[in-house]
Backbone bond lengths (Angstrom), bond angles and torsions (degrees), N, CA, C in turn:
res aa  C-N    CA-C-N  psi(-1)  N-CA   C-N-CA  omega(-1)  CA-C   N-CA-C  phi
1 X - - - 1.464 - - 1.517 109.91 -
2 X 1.088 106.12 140.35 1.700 112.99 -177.61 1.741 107.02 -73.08
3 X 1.253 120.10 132.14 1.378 128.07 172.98 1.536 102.00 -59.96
4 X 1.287 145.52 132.94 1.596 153.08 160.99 1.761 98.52 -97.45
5 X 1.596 116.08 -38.43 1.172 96.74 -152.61 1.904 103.33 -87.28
6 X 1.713 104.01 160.55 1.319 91.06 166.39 1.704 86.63 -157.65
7 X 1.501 105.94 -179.62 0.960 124.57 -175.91 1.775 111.33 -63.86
8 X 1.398 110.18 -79.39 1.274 124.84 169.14 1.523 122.48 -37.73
9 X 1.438 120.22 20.89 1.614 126.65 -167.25 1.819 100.63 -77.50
10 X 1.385 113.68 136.56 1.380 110.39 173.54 1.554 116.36 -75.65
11 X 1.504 99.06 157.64 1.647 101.02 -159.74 1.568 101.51 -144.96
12 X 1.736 125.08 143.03 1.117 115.76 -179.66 1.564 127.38 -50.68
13 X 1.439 127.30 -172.97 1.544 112.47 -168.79 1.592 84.83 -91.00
14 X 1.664 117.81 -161.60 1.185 115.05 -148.98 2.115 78.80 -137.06
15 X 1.298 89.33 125.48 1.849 88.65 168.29 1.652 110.31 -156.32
16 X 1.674 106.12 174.82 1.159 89.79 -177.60 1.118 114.56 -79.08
17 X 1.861 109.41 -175.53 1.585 112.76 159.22 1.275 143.03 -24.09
18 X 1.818 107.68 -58.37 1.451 114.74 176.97 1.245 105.55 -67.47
19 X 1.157 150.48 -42.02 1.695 162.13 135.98 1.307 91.42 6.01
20 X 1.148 101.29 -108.64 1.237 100.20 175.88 1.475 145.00 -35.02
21 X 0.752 103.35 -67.91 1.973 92.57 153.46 0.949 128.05 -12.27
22 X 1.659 106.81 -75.93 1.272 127.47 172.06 1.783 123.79 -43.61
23 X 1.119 114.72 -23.45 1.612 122.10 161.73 1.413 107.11 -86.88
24 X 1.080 108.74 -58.80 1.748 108.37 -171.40 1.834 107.08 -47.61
25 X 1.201 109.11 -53.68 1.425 108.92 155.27 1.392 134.10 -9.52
26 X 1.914 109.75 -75.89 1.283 129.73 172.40 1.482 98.37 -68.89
27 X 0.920 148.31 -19.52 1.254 136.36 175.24 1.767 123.32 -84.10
28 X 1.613 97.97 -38.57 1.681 106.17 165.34 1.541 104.10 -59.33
29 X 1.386 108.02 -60.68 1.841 105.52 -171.63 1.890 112.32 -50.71
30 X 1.600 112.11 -1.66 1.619 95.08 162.58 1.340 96.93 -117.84
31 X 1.536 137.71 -6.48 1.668 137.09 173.77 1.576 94.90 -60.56
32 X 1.443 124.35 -35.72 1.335 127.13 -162.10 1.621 107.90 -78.92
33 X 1.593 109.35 -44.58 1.294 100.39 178.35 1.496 117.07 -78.45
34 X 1.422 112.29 -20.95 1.490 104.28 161.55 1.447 126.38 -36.34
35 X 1.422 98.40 -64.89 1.650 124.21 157.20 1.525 91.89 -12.48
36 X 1.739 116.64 -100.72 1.110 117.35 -128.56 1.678 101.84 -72.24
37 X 0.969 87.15 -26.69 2.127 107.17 166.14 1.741 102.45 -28.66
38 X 1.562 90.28 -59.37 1.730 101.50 -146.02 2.219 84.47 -69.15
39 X 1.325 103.28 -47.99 1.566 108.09 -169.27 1.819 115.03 -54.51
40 X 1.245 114.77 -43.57 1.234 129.62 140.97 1.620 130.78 -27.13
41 X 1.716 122.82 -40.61 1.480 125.06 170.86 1.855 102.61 -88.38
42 X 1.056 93.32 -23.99 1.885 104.03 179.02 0.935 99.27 -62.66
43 X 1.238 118.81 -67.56 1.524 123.32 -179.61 1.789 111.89 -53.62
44 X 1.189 139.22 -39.46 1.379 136.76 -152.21 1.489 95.33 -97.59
45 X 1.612 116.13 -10.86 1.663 133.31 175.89 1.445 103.22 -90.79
46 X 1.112 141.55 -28.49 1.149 140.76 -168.14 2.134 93.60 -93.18
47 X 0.925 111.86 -40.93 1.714 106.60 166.66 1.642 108.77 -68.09
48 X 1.062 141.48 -32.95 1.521 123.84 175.03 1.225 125.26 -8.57
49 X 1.273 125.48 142.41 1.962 116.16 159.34 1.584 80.90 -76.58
50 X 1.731 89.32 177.63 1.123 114.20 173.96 1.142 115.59 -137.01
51 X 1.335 125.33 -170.69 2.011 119.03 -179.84 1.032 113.13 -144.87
52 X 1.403 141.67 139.32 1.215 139.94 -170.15 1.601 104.75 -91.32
53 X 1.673 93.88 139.17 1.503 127.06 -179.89 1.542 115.41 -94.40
54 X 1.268 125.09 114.42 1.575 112.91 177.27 1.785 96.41 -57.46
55 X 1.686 105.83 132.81 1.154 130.97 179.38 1.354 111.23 -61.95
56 X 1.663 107.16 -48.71 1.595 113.51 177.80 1.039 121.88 -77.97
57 X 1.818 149.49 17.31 0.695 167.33 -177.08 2.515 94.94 -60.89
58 X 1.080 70.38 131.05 1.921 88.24 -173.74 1.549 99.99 -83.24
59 X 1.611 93.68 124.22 1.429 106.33 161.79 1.840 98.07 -122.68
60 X 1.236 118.01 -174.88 1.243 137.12 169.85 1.669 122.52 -123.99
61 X 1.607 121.42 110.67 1.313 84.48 -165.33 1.651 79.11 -137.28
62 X 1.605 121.66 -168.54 1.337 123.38 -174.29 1.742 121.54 -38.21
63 X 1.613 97.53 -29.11 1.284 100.97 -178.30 1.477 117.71 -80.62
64 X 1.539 106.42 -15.43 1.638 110.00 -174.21 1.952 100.97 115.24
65 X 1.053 86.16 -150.08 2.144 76.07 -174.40 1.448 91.28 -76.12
66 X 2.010 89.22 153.04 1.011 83.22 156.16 1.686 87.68 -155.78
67 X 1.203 124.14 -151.72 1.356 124.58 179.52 1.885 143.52 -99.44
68 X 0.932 136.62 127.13 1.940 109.42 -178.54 1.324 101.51 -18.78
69 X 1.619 110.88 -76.95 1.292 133.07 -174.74 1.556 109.41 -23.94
70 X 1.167 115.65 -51.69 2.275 113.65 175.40 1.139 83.19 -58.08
71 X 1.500 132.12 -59.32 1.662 115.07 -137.03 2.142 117.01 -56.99
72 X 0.984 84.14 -23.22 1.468 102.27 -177.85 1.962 100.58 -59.20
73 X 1.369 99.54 -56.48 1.575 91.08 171.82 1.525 113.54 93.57
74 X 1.389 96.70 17.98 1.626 106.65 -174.20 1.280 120.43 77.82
75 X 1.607 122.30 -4.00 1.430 128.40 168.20 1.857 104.58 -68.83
76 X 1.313 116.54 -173.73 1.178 144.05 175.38 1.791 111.88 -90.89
77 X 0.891 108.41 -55.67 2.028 114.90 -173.59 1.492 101.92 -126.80
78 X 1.493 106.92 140.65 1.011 126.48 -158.49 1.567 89.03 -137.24
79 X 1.900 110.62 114.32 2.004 99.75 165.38 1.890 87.16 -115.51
80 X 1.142 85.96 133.27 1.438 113.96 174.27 1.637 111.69 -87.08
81 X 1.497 136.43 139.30 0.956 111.35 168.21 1.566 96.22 -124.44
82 X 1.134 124.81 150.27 1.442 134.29 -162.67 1.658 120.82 -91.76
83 X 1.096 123.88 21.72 1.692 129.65 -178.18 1.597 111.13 -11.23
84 X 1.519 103.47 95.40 1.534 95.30 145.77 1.573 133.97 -48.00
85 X 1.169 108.81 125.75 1.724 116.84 164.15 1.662 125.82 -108.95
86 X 1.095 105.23 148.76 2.070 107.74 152.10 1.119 89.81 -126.87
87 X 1.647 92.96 120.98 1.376 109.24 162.61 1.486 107.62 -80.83
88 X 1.162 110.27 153.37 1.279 136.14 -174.05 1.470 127.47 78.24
89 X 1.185 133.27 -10.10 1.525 167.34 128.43 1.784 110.49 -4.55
90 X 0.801 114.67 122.82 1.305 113.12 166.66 1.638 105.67 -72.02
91 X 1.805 108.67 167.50 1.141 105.04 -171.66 2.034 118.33 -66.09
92 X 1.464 97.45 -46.22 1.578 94.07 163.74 1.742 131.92 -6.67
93 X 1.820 92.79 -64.30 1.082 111.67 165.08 1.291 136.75 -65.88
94 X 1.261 129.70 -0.61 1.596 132.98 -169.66 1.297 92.57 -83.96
95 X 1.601 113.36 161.47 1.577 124.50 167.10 1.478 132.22 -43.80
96 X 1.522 115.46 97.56 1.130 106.86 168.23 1.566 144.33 -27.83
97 X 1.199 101.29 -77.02 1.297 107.94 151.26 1.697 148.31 -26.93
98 X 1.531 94.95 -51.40 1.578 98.96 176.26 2.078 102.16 -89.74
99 X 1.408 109.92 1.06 1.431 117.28 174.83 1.717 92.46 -80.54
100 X 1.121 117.79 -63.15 1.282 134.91 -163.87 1.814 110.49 -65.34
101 X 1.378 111.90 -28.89 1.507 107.97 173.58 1.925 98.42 -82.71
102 X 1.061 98.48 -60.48 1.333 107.36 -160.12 1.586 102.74 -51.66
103 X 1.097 119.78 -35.64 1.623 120.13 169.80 1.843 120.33 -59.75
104 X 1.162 90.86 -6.27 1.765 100.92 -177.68 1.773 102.24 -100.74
105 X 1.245 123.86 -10.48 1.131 124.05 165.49 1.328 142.34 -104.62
106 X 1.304 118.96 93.89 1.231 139.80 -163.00 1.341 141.70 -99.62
107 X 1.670 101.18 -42.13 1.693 107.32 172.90 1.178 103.98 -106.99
108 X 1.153 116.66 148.46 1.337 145.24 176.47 1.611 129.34 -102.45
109 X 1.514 116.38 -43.36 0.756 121.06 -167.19 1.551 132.22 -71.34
110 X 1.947 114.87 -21.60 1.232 112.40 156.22 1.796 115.49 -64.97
111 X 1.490 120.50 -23.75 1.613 104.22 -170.41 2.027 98.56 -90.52
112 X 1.555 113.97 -23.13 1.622 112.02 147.59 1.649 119.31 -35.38
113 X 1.277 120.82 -48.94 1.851 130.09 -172.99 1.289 110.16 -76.08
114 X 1.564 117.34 -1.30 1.674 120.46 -171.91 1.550 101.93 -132.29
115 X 1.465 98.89 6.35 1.681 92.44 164.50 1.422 93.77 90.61
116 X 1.163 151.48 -9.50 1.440 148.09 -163.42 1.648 107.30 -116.22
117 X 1.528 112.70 122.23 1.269 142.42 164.77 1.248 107.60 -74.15
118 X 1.350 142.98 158.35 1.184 150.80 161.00 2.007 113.22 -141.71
119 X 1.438 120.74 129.79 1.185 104.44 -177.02 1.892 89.84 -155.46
120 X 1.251 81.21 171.37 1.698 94.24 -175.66 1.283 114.40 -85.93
121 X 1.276 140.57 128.53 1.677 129.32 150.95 1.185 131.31 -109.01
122 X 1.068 122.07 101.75 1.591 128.09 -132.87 1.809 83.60 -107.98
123 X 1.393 107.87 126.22 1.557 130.12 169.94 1.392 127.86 -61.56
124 X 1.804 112.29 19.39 1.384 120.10 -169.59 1.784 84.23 -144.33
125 X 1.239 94.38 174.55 1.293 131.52 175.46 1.518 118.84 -51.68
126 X 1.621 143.62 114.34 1.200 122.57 -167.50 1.613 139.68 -89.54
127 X 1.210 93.77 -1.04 1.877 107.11 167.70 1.912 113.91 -58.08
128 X 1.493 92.95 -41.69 1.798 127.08 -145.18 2.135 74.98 -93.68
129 X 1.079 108.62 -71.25 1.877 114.74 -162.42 1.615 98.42 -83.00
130 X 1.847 135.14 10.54 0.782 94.72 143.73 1.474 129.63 -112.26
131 X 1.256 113.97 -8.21 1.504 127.63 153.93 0.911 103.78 -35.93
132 X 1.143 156.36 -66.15 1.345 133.72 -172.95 1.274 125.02 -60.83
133 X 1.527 112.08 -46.69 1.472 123.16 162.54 1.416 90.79 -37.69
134 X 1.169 157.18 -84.25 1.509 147.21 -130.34 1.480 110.96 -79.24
135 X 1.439 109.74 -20.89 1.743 118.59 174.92 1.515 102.83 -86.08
136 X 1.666 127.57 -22.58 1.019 93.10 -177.39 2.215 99.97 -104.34
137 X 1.416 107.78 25.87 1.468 103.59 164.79 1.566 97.96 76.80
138 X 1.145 138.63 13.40 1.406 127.75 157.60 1.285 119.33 -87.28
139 X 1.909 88.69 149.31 1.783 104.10 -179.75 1.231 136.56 -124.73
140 X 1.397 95.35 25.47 1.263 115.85 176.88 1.624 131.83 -55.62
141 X 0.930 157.33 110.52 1.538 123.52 154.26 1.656 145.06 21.53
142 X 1.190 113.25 70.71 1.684 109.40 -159.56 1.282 105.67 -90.21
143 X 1.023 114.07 141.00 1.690 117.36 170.21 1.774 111.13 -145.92
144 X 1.320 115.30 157.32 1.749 125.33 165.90 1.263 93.28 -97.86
145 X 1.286 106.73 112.57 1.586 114.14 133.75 1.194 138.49 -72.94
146 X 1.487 123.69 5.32 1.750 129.32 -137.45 1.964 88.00 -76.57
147 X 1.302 106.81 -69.66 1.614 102.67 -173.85 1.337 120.78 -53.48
148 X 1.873 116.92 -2.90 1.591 96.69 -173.46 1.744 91.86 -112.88
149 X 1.116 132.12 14.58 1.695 115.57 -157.41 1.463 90.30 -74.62
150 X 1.003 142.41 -32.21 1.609 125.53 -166.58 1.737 102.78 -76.94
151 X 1.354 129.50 -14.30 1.566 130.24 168.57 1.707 101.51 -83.31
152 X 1.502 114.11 -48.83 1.152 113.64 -161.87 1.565 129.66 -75.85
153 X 1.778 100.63 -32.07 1.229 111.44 -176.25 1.942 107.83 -136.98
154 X 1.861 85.78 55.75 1.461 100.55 173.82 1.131 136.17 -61.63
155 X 1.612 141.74 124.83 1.501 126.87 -158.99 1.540 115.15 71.47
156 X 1.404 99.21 7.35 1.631 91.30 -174.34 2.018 102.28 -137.45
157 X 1.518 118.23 144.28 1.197 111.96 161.87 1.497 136.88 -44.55
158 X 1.760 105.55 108.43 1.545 107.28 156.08 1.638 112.05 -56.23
159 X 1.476 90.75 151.26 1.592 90.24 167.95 1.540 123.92 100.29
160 X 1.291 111.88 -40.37 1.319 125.04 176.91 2.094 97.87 -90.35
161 X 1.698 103.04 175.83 1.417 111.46 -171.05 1.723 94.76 -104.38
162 X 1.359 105.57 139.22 1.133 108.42 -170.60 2.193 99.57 -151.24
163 X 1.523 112.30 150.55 1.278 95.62 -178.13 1.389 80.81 -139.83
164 X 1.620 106.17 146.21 1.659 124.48 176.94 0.943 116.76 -153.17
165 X 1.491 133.28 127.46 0.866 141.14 -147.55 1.822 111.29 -129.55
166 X 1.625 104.89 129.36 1.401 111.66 -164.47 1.335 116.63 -108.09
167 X 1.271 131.13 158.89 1.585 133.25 165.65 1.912 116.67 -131.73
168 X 1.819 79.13 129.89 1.240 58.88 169.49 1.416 132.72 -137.87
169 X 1.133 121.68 179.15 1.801 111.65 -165.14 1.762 104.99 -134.00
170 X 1.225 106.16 98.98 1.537 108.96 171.19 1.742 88.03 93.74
171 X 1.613 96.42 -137.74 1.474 100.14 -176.88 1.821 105.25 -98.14
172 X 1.440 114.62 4.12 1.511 120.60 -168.79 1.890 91.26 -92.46
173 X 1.519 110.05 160.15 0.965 119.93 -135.88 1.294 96.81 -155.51
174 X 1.430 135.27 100.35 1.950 144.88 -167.62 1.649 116.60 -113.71
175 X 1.364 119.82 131.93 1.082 105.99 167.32 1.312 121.41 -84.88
176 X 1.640 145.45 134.23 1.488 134.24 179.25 1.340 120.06 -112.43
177 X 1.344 109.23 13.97 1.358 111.56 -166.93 1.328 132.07 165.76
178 X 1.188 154.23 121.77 1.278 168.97 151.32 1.480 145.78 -104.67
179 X 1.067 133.29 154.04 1.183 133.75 -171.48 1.754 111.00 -167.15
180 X 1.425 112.49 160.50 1.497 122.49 -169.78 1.648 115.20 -152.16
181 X 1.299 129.18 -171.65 1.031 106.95 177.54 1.563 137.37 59.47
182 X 1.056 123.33 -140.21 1.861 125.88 158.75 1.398 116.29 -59.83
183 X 0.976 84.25 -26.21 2.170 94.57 172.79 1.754 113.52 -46.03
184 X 1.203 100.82 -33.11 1.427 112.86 -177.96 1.306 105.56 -71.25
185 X 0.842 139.13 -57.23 1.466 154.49 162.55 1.439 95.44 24.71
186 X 1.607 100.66 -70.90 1.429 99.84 -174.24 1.487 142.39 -77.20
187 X 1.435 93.27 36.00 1.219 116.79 167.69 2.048 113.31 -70.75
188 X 1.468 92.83 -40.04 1.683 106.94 -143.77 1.579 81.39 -134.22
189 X 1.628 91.33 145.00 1.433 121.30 158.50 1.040 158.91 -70.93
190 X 2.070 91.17 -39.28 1.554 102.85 162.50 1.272 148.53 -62.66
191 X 1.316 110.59 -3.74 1.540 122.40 163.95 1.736 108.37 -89.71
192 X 1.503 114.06 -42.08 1.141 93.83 178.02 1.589 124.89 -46.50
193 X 1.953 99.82 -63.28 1.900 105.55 163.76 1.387 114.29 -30.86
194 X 1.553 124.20 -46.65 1.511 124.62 -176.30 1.359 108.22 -43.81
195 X 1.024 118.38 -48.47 1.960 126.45 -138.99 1.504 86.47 -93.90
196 X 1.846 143.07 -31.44 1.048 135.33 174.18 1.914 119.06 -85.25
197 X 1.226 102.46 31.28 1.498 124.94 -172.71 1.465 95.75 -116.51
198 X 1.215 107.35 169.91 1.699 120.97 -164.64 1.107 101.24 -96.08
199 X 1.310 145.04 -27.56 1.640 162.53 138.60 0.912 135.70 -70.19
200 X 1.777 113.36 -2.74 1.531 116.23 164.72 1.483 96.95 55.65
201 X 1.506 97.29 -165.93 1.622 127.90 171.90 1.275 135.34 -47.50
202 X 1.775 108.64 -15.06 1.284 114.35 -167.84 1.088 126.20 43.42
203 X 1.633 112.85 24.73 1.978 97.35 173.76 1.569 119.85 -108.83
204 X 1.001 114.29 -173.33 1.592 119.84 173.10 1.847 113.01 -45.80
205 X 1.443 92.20 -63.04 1.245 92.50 -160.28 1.857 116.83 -69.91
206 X 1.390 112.57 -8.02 1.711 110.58 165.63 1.278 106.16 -74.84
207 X 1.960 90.49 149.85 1.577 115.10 152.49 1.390 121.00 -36.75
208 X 0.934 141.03 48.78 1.987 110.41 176.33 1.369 111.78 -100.34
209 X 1.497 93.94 172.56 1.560 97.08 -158.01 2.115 88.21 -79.20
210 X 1.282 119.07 -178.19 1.338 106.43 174.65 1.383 128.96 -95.36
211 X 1.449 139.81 136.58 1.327 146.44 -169.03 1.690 88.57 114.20
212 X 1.342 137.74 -32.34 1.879 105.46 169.20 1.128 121.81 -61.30
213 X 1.396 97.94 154.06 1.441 120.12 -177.90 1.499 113.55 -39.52
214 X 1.717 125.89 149.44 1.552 113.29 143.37 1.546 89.88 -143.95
215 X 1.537 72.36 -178.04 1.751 96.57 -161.93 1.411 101.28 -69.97
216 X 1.515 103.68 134.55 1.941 105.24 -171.64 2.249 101.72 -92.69
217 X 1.311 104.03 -12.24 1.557 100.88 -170.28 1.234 101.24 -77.89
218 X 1.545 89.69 168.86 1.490 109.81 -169.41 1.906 121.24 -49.36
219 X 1.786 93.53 -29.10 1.205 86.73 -156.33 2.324 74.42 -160.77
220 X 1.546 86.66 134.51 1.691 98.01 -170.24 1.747 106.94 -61.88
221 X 1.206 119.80 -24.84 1.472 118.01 143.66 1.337 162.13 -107.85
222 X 1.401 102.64 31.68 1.659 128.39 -178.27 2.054 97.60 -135.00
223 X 1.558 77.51 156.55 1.101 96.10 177.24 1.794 100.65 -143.57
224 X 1.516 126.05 123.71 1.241 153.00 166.68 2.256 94.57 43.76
225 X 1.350 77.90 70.80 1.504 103.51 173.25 1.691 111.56 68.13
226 X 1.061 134.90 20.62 1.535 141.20 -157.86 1.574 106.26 -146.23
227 X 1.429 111.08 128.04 1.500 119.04 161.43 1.877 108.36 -41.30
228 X 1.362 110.73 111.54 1.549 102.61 169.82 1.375 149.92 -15.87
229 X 1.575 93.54 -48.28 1.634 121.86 169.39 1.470 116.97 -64.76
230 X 1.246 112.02 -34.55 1.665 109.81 -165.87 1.990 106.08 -74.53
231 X 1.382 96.74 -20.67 1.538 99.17 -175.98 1.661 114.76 -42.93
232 X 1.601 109.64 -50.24 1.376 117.38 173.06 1.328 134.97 -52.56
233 X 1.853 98.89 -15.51 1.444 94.94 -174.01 1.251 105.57 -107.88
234 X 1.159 116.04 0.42 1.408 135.18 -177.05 1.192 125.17 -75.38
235 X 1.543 106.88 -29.79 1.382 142.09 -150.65 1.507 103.80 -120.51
236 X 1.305 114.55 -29.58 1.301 121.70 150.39 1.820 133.49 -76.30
237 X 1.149 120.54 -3.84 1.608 145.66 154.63 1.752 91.39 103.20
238 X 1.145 120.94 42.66 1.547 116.90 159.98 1.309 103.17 -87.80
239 X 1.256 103.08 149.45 1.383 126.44 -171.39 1.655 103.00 -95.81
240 X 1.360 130.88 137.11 1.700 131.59 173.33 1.370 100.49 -121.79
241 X 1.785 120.51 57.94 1.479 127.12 174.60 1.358 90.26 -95.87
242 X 1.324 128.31 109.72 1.501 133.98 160.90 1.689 109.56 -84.83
């Protein structure tokens, strides 16, 4: 692992209490309108049309095929999250990122109390993408999407991580929503905690003032050729033979 820390790291100026306050203050009163900002697009997301999804659309899951329509699980809303794969790849090689979100998601049971399922559809093959799922200790919902992405994620990039989220009514079956990119974000926490730290994220692409830290590795989610996350399980004697 690359050392980040050092002595010489830049650090805010030094003031008193009321000082301080007194900024943190002006700074909550726009954290707040963010807030009502962010509750406001929730809300203008929750009005969307939506579009209907063939229900029977083929996934693959422990049981062998099965349908969108199972994946739901007898709930009402279904958010899918879309796992990039290379097939044939050792685990090393799998997507950082969708390793690293998808590892931040764990409980289930408050989006179970709202009627909402959540499961994986991983863009590879499911013998090969779920072995890994089992090395990296997730219990989510697994499914192959590989034969349906041109029905499922029509007009839109294979390959990349993407989460969309479905409803459904009777046996008919709607899409209401999607997102890709930073959109994912809200999968995982640790960036949020990051960004309320005095050093944030440490990456390239933030504001900081100059002398903070950034990230010295190759890549803001690997560490010495390996998705970050997998180190623990590694280190715990799981095996990543896909």
């Amino acid at each position: 692992m690359k050392d980040i820390k050092s002595d010489e790291l830049g650090a805010p100026r030094i003031v008193d209490r009321r000082t301080f306050q007194a900024e943190l203050d002006m700074l909550r009163a726009r954290e707040k309108a963010h807030t009502r900002e962010g509750d406001a697009i929730a809300a203008d997301r929750r009005r969307l049309p939506m579009v209907e999804v063939d229900g029977a659309t083929q996934l693959i899951g422990e049981r062998g095929a099965v349908t969108l329509l199972d994946a739901f699980e007898g709930r009402r809303q279904l958010i899918a999250y879309y796992f990039m794969w290379y097939t044939g790849r050792p685990a090393a090689e799998q997507c950082e990122g969708c390793t690293l979100y998808t590892s931040q998601v764990r409980e289930f049971s408050f989006l179970h109390s709202r009627d909402v399922t959540y499961a994986v559809f991983c863009q590879g093959p499911y013998e090969e993408s779920a072995r890994y799922r089992d090395f990296m200790g997730w219990e989510m919902p697994w499914y192959s999407a590989q034969d349906s992405l041109d029905t499922l994620l029509v007009g839109r990039r294979a390959g990349m991580m993407h989460i969309v989220c479905y409803l459904r009514q009777g046996s008919k079956v709607f899409e209401t929503y999607w997102t890709t990119r930073r959109g994912v974000e809200t999968m995982g926490n640790s960036y949020a905690l990051l960004d309320l730290t005095v050093y944030g994220r440490q990456e390239a692409s933030e504001a900081s003032p100059a002398g903070w830290p950034r990230w010295k590795g190759e890549h803001p989610y690997r560490i010495d050729e390996r998705p970050i996350v997998q180190w623990p399980r590694l280190k715990a004697g799981y095996s990543d033979d896909l």
